[in-house]
CHARMM internal coordinates of N, CA and C (Angstrom, degrees):
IC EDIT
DIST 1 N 1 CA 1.4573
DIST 1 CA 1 C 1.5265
ANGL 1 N 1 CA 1 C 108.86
DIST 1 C 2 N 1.3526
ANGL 1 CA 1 C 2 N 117.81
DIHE 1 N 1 CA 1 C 2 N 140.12
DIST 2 N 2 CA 1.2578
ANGL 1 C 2 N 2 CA 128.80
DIHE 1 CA 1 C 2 N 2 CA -170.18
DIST 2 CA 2 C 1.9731
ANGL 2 N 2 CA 2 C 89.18
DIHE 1 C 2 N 2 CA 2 C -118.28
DIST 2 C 3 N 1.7224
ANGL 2 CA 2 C 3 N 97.69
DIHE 2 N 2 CA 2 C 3 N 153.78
DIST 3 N 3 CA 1.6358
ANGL 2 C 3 N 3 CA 114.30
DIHE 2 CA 2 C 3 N 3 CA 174.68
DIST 3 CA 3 C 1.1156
ANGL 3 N 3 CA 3 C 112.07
DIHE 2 C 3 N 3 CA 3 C -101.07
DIST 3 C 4 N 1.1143
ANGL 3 CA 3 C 4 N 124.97
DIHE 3 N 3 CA 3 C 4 N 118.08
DIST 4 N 4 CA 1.7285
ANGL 3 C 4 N 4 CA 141.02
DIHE 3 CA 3 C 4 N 4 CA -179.03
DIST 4 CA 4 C 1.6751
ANGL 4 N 4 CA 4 C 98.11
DIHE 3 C 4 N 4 CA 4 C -59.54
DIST 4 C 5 N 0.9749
ANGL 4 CA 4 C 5 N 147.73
DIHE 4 N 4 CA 4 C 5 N 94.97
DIST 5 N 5 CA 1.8012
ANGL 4 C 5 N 5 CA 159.48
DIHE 4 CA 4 C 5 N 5 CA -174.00
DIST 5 CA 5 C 1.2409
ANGL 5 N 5 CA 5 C 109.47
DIHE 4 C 5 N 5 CA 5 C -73.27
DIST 5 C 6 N 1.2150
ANGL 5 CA 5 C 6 N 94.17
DIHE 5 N 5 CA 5 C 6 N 6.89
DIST 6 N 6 CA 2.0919
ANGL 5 C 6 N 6 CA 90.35
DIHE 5 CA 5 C 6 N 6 CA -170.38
DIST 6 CA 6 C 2.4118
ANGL 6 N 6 CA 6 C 85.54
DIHE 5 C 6 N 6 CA 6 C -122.59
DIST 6 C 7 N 1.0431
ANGL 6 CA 6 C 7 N 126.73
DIHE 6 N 6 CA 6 C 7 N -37.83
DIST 7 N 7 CA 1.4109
ANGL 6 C 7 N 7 CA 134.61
DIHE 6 CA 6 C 7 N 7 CA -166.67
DIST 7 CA 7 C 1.7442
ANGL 7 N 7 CA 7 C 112.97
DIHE 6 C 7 N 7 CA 7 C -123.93
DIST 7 C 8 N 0.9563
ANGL 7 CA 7 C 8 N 98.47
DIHE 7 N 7 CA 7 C 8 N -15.75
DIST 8 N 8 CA 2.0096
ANGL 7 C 8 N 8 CA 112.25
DIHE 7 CA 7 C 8 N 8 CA 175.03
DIST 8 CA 8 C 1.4697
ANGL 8 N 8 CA 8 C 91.18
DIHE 7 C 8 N 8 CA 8 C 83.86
DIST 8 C 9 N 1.2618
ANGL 8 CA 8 C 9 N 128.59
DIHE 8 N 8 CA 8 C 9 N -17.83
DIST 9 N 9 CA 2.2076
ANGL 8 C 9 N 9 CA 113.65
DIHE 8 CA 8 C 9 N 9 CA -155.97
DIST 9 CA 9 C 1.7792
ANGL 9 N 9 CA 9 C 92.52
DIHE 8 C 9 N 9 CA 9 C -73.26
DIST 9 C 10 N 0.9170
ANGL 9 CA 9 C 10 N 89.76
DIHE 9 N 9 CA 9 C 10 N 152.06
DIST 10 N 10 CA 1.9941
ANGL 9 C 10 N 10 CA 115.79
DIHE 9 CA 9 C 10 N 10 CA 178.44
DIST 10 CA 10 C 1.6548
ANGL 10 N 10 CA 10 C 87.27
DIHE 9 C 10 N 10 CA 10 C -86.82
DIST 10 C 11 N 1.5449
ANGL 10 CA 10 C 11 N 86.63
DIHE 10 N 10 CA 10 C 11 N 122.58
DIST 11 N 11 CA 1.7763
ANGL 10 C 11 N 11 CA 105.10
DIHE 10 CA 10 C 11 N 11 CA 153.88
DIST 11 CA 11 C 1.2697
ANGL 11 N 11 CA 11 C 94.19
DIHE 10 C 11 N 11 CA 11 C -124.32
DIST 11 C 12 N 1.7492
ANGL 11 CA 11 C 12 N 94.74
DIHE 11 N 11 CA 11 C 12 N 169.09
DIST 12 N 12 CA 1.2874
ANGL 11 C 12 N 12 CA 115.08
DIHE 11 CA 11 C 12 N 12 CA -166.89
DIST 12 CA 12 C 1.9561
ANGL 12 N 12 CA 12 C 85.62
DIHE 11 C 12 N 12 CA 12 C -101.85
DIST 12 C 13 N 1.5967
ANGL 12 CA 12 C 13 N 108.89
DIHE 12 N 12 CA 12 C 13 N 156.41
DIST 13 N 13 CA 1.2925
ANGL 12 C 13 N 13 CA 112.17
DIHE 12 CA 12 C 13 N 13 CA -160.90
DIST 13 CA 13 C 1.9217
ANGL 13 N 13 CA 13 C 93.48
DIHE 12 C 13 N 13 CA 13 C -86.96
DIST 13 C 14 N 0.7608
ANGL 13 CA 13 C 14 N 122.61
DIHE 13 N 13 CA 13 C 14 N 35.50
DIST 14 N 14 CA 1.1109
ANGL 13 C 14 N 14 CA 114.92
DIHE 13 CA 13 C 14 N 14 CA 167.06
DIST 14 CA 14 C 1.6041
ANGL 14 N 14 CA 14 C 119.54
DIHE 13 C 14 N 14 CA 14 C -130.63
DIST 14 C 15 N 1.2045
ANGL 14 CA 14 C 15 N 87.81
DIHE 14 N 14 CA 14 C 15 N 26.03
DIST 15 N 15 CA 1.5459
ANGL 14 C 15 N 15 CA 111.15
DIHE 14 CA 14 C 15 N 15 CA 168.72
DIST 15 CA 15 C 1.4829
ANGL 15 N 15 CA 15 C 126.12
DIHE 14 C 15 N 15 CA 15 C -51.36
DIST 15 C 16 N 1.0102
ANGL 15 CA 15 C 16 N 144.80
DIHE 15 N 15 CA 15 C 16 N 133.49
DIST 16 N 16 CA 1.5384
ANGL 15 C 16 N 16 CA 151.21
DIHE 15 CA 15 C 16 N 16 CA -167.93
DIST 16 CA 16 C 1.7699
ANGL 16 N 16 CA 16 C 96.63
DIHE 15 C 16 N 16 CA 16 C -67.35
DIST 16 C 17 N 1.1156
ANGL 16 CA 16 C 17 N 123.28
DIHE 16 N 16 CA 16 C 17 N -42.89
DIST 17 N 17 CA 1.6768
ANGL 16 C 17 N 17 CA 138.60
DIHE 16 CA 16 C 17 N 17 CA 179.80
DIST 17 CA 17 C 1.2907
ANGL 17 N 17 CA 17 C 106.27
DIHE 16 C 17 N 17 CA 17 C -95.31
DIST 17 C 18 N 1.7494
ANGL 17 CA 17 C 18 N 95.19
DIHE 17 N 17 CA 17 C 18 N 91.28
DIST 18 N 18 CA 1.5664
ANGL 17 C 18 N 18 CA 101.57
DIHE 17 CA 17 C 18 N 18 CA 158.64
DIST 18 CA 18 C 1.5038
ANGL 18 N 18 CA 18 C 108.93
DIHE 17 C 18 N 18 CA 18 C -138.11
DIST 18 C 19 N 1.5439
ANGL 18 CA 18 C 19 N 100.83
DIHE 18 N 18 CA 18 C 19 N 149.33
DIST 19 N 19 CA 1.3724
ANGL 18 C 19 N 19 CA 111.99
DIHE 18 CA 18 C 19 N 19 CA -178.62
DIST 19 CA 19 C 1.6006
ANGL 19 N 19 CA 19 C 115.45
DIHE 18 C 19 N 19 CA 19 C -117.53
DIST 19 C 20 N 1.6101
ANGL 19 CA 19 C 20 N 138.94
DIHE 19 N 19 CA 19 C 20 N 116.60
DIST 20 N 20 CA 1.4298
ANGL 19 C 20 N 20 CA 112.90
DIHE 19 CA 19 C 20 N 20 CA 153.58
DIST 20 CA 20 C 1.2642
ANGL 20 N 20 CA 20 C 119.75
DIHE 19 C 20 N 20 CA 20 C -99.27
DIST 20 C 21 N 1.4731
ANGL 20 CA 20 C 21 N 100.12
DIHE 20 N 20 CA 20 C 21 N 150.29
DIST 21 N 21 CA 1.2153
ANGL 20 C 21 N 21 CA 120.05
DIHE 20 CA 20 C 21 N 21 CA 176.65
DIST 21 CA 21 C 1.2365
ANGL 21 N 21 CA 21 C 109.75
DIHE 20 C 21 N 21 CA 21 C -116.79
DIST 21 C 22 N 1.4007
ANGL 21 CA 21 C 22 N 121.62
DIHE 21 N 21 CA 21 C 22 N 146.23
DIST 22 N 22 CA 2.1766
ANGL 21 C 22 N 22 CA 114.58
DIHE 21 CA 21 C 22 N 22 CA 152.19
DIST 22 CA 22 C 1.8573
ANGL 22 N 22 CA 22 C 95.58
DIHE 21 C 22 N 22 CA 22 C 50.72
DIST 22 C 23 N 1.5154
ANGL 22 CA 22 C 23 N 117.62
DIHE 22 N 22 CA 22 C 23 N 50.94
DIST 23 N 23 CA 1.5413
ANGL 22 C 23 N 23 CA 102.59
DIHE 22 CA 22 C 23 N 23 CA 177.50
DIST 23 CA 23 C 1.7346
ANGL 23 N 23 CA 23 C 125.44
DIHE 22 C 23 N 23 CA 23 C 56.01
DIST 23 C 24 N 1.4229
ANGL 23 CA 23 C 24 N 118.08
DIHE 23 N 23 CA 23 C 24 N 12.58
DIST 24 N 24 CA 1.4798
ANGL 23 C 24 N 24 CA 128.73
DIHE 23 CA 23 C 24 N 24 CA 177.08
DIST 24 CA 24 C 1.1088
ANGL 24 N 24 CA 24 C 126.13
DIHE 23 C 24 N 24 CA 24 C -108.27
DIST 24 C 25 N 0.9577
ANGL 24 CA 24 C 25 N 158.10
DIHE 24 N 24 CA 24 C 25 N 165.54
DIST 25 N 25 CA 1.2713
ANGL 24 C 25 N 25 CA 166.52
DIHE 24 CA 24 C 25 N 25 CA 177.07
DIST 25 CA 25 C 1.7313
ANGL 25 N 25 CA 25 C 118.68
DIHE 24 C 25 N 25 CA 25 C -118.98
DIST 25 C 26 N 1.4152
ANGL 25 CA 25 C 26 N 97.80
DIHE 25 N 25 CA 25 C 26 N 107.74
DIST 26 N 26 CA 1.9657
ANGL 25 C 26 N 26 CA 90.54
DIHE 25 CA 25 C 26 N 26 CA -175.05
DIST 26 CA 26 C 1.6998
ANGL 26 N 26 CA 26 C 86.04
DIHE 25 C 26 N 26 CA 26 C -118.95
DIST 26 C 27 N 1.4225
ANGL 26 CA 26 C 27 N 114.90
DIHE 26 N 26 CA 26 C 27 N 150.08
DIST 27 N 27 CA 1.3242
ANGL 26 C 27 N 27 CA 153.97
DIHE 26 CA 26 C 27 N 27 CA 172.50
DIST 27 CA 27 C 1.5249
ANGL 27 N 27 CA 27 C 129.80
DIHE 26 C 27 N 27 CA 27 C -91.29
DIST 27 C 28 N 0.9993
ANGL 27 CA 27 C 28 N 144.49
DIHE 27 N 27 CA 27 C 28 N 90.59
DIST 28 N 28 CA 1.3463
ANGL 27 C 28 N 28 CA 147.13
DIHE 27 CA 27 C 28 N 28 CA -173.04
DIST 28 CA 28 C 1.0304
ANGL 28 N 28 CA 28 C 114.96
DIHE 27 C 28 N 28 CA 28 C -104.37
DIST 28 C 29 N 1.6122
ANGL 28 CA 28 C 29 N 131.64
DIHE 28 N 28 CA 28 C 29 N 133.24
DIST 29 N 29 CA 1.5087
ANGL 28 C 29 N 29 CA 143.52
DIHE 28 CA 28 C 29 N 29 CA -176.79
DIST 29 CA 29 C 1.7784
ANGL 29 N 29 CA 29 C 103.63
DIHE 28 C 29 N 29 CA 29 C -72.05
DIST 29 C 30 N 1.1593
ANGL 29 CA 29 C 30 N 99.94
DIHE 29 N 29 CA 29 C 30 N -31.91
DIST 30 N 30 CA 1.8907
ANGL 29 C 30 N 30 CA 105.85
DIHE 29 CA 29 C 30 N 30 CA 173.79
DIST 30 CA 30 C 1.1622
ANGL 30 N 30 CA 30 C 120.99
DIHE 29 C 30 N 30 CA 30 C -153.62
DIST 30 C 31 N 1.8086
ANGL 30 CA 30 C 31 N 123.47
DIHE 30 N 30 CA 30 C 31 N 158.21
DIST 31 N 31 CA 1.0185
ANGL 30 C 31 N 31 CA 114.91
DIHE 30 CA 30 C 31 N 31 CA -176.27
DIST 31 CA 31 C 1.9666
ANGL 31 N 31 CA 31 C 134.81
DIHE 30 C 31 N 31 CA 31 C -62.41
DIST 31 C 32 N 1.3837
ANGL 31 CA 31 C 32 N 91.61
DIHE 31 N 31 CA 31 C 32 N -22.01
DIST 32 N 32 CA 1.9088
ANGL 31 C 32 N 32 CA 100.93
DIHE 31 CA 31 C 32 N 32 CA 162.84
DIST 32 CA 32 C 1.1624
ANGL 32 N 32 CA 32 C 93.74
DIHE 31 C 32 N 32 CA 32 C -78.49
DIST 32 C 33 N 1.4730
ANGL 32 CA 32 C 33 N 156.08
DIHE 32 N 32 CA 32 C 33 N 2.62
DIST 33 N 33 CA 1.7014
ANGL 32 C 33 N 33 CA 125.36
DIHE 32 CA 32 C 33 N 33 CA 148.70
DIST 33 CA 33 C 1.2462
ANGL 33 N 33 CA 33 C 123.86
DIHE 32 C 33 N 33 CA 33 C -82.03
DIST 33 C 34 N 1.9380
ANGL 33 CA 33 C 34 N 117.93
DIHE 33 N 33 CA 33 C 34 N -22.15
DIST 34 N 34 CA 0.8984
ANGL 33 C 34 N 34 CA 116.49
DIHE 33 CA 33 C 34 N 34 CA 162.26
DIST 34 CA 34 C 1.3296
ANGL 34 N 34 CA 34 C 150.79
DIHE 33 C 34 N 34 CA 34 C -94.63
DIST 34 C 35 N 1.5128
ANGL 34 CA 34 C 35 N 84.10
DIHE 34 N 34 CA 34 C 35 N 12.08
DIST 35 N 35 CA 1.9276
ANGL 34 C 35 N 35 CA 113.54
DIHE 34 CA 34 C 35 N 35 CA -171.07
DIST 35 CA 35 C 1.9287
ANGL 35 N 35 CA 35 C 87.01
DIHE 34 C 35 N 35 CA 35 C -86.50
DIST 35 C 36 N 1.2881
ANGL 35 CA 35 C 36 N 103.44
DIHE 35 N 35 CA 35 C 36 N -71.64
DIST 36 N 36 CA 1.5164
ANGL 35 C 36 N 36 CA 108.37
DIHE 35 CA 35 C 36 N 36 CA -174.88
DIST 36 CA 36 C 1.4169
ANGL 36 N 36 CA 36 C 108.81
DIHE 35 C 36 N 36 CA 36 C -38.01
DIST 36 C 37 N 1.8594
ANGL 36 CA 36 C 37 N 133.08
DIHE 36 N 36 CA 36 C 37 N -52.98
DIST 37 N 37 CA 1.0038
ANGL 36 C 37 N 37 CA 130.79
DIHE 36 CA 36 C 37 N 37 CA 158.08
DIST 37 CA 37 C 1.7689
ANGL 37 N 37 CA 37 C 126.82
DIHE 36 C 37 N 37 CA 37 C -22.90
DIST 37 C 38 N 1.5292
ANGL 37 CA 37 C 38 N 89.25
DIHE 37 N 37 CA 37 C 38 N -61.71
DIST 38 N 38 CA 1.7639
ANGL 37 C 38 N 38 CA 87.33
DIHE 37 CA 37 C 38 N 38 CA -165.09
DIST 38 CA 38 C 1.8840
ANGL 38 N 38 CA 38 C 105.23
DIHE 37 C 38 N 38 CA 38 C -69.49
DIST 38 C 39 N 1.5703
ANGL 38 CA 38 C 39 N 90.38
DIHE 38 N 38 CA 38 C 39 N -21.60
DIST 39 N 39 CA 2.0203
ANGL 38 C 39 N 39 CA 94.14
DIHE 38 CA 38 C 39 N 39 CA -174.80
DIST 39 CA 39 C 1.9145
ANGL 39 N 39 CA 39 C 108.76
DIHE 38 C 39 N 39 CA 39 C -41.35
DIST 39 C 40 N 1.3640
ANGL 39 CA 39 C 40 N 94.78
DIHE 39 N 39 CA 39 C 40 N -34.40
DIST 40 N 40 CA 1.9361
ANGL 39 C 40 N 40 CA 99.21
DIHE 39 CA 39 C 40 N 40 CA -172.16
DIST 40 CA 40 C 1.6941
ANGL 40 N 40 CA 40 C 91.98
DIHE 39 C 40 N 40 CA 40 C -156.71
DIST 40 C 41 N 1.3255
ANGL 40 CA 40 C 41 N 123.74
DIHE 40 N 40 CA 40 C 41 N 64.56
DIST 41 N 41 CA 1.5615
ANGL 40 C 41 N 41 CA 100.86
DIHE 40 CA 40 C 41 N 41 CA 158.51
DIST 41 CA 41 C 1.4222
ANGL 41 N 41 CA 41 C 140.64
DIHE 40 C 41 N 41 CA 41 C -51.33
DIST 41 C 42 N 1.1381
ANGL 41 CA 41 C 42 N 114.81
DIHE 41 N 41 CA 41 C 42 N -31.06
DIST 42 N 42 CA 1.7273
ANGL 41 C 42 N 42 CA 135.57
DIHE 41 CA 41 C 42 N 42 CA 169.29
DIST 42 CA 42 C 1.5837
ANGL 42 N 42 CA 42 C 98.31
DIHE 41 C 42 N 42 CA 42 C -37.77
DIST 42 C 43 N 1.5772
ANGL 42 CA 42 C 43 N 121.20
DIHE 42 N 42 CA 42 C 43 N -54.69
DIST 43 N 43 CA 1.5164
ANGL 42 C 43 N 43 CA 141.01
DIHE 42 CA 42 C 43 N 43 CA 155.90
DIST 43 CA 43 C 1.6933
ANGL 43 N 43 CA 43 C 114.17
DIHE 42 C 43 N 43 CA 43 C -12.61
DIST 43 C 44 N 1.4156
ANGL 43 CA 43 C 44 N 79.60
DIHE 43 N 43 CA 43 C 44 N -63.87
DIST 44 N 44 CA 2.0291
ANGL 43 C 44 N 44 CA 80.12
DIHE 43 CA 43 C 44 N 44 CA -152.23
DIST 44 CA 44 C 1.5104
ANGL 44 N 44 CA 44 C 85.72
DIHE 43 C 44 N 44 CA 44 C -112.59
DIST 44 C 45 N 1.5983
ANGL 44 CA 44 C 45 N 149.93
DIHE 44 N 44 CA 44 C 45 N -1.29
DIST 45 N 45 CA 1.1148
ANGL 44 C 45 N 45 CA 131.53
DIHE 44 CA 44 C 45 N 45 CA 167.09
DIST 45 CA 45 C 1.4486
ANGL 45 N 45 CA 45 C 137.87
DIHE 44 C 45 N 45 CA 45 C -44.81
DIST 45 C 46 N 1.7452
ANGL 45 CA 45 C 46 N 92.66
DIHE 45 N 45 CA 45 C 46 N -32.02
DIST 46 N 46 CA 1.5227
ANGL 45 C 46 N 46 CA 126.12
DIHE 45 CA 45 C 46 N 46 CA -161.05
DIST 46 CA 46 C 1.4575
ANGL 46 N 46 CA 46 C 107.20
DIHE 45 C 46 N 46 CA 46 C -69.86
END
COOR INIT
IC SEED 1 N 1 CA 1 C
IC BUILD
């Protein structure tokens, strides 16, 4: 299970919403967690 960084909820990494950043892999429960994500990842990577 991967942590959604934008809502805290655990998705499973085979989630339809994924973003990399910096060589990582972040996971989103929906696509408005991963829209807000990609807006400033540098943001919520940390």
């Amino acid at each position: 299970m991967a942590l959604d960084v934008i809502c805290g909820m655990k998705v499973k990494e085979d989630s339809p919403h994924k973003s990399e950043f910096q060589g990582k892999s972040f996971y989103f429960c929906s696509h408005d967690c991963k829209t807000e994500f990609d807006k400033n990842p540098l943001k919520h990577s940390r």
